[in-house]
TINURO-262935 format. One record per residue (C-alpha): residue number from 1; x, y, z. Coordinates in nm, 2 decimals, always signed. Example, Ala and Ser with C-alpha at 12.3 -4.5 7.8 and 13.67 -1.06 7.14 Angstrom:
# residues 2
> 1; +1.23; -0.45; +0.78
> 2; +1.37; -0.11; +0.71
//
This chain:
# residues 281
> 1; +16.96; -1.99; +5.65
> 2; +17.02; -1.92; +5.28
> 3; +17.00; -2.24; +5.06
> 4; +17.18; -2.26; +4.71
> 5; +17.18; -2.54; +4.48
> 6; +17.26; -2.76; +4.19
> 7; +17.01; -2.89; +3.93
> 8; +17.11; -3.15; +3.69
> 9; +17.09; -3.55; +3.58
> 10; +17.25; -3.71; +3.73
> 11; +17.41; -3.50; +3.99
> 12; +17.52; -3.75; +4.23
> 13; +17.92; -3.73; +4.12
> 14; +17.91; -3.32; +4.22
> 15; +18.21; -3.15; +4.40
> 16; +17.99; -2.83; +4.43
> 17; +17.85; -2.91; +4.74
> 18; +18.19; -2.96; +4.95
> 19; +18.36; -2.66; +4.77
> 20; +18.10; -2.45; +4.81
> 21; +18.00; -2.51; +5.19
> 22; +18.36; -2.48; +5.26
> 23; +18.31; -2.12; +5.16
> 24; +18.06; -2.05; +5.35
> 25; +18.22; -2.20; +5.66
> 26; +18.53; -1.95; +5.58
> 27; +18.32; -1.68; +5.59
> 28; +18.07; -1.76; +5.91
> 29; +17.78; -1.75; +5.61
> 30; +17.47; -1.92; +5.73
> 31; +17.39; -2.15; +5.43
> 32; +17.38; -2.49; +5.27
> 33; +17.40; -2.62; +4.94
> 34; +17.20; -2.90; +4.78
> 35; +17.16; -3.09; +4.47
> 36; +16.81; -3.17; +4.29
> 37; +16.75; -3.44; +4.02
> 38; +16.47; -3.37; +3.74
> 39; +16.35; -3.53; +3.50
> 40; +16.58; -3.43; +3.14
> 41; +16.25; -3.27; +3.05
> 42; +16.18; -3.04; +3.37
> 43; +16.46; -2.73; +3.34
> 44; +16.19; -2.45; +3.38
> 45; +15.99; -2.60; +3.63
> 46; +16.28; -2.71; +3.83
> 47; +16.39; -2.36; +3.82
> 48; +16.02; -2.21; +3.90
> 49; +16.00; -2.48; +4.18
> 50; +16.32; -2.34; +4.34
> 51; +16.21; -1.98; +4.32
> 52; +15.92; -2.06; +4.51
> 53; +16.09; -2.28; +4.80
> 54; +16.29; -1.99; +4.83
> 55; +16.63; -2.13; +4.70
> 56; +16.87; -1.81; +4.68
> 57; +17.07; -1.92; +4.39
> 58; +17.13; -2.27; +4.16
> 59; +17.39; -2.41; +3.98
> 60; +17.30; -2.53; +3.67
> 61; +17.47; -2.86; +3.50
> 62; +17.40; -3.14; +3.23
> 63; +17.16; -3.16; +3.02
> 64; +16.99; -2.81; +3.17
> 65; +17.27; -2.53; +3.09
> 66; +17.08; -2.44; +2.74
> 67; +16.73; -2.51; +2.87
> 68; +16.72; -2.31; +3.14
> 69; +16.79; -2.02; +2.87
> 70; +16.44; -2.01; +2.84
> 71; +16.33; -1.95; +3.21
> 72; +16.54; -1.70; +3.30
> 73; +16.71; -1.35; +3.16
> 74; +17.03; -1.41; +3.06
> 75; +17.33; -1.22; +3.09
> 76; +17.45; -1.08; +2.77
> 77; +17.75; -1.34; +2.77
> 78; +17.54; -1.58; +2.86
> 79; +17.30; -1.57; +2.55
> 80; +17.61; -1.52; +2.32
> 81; +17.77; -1.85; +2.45
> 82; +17.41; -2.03; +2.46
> 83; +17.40; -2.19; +2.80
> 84; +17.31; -2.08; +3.16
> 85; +17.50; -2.24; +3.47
> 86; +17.47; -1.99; +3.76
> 87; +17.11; -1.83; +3.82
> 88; +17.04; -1.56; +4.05
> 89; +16.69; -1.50; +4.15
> 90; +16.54; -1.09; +4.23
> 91; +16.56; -1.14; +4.62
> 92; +16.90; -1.13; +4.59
> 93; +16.92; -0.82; +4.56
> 94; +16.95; -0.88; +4.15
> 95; +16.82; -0.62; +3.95
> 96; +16.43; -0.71; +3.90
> 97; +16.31; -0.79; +3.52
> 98; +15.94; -0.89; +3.39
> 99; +15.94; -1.26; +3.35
> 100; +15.75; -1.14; +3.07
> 101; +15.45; -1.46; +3.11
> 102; +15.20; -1.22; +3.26
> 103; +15.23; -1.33; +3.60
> 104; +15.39; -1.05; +3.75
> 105; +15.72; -1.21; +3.88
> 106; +16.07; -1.12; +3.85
> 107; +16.26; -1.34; +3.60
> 108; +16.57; -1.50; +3.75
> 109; +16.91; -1.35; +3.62
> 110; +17.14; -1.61; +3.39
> 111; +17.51; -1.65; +3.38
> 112; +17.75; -1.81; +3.25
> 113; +18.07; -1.81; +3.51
> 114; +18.24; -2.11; +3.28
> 115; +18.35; -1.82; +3.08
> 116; +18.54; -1.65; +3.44
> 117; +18.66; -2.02; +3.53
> 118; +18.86; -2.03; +3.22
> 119; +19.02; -1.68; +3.21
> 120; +19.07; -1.66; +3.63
> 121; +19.22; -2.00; +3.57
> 122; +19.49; -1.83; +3.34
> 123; +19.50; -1.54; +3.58
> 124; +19.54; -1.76; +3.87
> 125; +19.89; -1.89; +3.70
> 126; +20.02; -1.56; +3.56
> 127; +19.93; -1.64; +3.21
> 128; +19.83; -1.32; +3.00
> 129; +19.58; -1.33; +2.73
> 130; +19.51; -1.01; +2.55
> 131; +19.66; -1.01; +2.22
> 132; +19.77; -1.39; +2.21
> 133; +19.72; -1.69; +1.98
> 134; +19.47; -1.92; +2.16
> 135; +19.35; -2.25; +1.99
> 136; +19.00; -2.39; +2.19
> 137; +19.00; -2.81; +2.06
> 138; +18.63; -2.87; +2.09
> 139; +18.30; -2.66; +1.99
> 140; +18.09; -2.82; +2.24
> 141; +17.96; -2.62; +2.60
> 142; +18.27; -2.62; +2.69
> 143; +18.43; -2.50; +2.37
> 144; +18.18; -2.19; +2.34
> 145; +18.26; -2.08; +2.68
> 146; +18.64; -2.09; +2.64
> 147; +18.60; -1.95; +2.31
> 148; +18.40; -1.61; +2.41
> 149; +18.62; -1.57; +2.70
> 150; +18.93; -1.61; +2.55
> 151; +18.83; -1.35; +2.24
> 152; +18.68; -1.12; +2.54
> 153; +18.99; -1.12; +2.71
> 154; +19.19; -0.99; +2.37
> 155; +19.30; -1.33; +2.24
> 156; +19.28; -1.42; +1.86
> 157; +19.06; -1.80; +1.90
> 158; +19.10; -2.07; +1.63
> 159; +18.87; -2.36; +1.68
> 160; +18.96; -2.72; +1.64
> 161; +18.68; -2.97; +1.63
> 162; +18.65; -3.34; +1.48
> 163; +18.33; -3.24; +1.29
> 164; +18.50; -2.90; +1.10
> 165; +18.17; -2.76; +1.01
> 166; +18.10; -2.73; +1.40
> 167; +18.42; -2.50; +1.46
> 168; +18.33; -2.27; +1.13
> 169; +17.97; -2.26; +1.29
> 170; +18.11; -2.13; +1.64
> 171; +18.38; -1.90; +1.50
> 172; +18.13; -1.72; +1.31
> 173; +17.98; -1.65; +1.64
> 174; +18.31; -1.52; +1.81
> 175; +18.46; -1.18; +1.74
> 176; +18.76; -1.26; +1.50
> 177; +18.85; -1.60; +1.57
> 178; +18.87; -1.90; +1.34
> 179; +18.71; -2.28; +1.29
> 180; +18.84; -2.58; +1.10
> 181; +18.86; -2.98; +1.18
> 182; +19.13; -3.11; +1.41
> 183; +19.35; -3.16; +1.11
> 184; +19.45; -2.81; +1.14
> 185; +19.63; -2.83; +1.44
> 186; +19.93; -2.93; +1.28
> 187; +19.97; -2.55; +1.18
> 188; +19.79; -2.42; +1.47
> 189; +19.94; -2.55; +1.80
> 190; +20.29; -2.47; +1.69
> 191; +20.29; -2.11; +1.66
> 192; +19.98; -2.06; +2.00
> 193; +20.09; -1.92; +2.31
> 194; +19.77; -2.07; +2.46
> 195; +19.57; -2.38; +2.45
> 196; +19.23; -2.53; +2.58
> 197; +19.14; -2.87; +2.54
> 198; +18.69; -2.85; +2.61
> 199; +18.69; -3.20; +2.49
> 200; +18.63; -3.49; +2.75
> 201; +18.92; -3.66; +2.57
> 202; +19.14; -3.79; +2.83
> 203; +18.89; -3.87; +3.07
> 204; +18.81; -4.22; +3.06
> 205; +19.15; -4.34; +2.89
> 206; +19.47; -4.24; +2.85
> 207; +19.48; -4.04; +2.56
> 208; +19.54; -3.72; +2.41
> 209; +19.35; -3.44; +2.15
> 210; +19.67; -3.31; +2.08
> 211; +19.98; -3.48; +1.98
> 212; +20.27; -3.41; +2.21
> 213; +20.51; -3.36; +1.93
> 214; +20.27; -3.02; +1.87
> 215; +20.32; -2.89; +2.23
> 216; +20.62; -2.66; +2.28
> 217; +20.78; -2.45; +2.64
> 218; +20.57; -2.14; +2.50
> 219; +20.24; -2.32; +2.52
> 220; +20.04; -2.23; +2.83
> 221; +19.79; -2.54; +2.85
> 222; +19.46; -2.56; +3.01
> 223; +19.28; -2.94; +2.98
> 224; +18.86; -2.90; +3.09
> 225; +18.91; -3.25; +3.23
> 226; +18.95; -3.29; +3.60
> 227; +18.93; -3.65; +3.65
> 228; +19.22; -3.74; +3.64
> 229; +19.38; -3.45; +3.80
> 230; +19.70; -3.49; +3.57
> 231; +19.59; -3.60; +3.19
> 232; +19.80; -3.75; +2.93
> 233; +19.80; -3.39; +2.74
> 234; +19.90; -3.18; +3.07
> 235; +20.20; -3.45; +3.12
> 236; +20.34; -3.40; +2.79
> 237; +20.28; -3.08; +2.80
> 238; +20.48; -3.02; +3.06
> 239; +20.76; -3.27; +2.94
> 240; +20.79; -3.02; +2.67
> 241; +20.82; -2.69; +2.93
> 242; +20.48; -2.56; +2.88
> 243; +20.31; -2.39; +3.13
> 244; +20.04; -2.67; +3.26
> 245; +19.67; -2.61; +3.41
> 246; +19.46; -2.88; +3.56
> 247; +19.09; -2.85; +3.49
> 248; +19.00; -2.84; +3.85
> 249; +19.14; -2.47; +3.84
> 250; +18.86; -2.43; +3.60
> 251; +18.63; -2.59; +3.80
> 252; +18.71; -2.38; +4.11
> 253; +18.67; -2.06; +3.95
> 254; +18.35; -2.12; +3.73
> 255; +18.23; -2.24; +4.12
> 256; +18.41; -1.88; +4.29
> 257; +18.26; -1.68; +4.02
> 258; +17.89; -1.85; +4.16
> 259; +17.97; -1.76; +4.51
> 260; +18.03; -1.42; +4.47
> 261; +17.71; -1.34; +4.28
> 262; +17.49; -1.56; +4.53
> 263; +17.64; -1.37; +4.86
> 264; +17.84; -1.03; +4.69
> 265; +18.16; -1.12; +4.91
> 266; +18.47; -1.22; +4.78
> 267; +18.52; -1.58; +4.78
> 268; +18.80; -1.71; +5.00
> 269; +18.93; -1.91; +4.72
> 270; +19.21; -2.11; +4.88
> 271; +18.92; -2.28; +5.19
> 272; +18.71; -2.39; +4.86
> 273; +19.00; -2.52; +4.66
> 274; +19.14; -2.70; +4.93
> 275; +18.74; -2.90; +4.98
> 276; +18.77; -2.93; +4.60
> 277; +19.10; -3.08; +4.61
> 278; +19.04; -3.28; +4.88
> 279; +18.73; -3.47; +4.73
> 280; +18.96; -3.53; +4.35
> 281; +19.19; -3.73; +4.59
//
């Protein structure tokens, strides 16, 4: 029996485990997936200590996703957008690098499939990207993940954050796009075809990054936050015709993108989003 993972603190509020077991159910996989605490401190130990139980593959959430940078070999993506959240160690059948440390092992391969959850999320609704406007409110994690996958996909990114400097700093870093304070959405919104809130705004109250008189019927809108299911910007987003997507989309996919590098089969997508949707009600 293979055994996958989840390592972060706290961890006990996870929907990984049901979505992905449902998976492997679908697919008569013989596997369970876990969840493991560490200390804030304890990224690259945590991730040695699973290599050598023999854990086939870890999830990798708060406060770890830029620590465990420095235990494994990232993916190209994932050392432009700074954070890890899927790792894949050798014995499965990843391609084998040095750890470099002189031990002789083979350093665990990093991704980043937050990147896939946004774009497959826009997929998944019939939303094109290459060569649209696309503004990303928020320069944090989340913000950097949107923002390389949206520019990768073909989109021109503008940056909206509260502290501006933060959104110059991460457009710099992305291909073409551009980075000012939230003050600039006034301009912004009104002529995007697509928008990302990677803010938690809207998760513990009622409110919205984006004021709804901004929001138009040719504004596809994707909101990171998944609890609740239906925020205050996706309901006046679609008041005003706008194509709306629920974070748990996002959620899926970053999770769909993890299952297929752990086991190479295609995920059966509707089994896992049915588990995930099941445990958001």
């Amino acid at each position: 029996m293979d055994v996958y993972g989840l390592i972060g603190n706290p961890v006990g509020h996870s929907l990984s485990p049901p979505m992905h077991e449902a998976g492997y159910e679908a697919l008569s996989i013989d596997a369970r997936y876990v969840t493991f605490e560490p200390e804030p401190d304890d990224a690259a130990r945590a991730v040695e200590g699973a290599a050598a139980l023999g854990v086939a593959g870890l999830n990798v959430t708060i406060p770890f996703k830029r620590d465990v940078l420095a235990a494994v070999d990232p993916d190209p993506l994932a050392e432009r957008i700074g954070a890890v959240n899927t790792v894949v160690f050798p014995d499965d059948g990843e391609e084998e690098v040095d750890a470099g440390d002189g031990s002789g092992r083979d350093a665990p391969r990093g991704y980043n499939t937050d990147a896939a959850g946004v774009t497959r999320s826009f997929e998944r609704h019939g939303v094109p990207l290459d060569g649209r406007d696309a503004v990303v409110v928020g320069a944090g994690g989340a913000g950097r993940a949107a923002a390389f996958a949206l520019a990768d996909a073909g989109a021109s990114v503008h940056v909206a954050n509260r502290t501006a400097e933060r959104a110059t700093d991460l457009a710099a870093e992305v291909p073409g796009a551009t980075g000012g304070g939230l003050d600039g959405l006034d301009e912004r919104v009104p002529a995007a075809d697509v928008l990302v809130n990677a803010t938690s705004v809207g998760m513990e109250e009622d409110a919205t990054p984006v004021p709804a008189d901004l929001l138009h019927a040719d504004l596809a809108v994707l909101d990171a936050v998944y609890t609740p299911t239906e925020t205050r910007l996706l309901r006046e987003a679609a008041a005003a015709g706008a194509t709306t997507i629920e974070g748990a989309w996002m959620l899926l996919f970053q999770g769909v993108e993890a299952f297929e590098r752990w086991t190479g089969e295609d995920a059966p997508v509707e089994e896992m989003n049915a588990a995930l949707r099941a445990e958001l009600e």
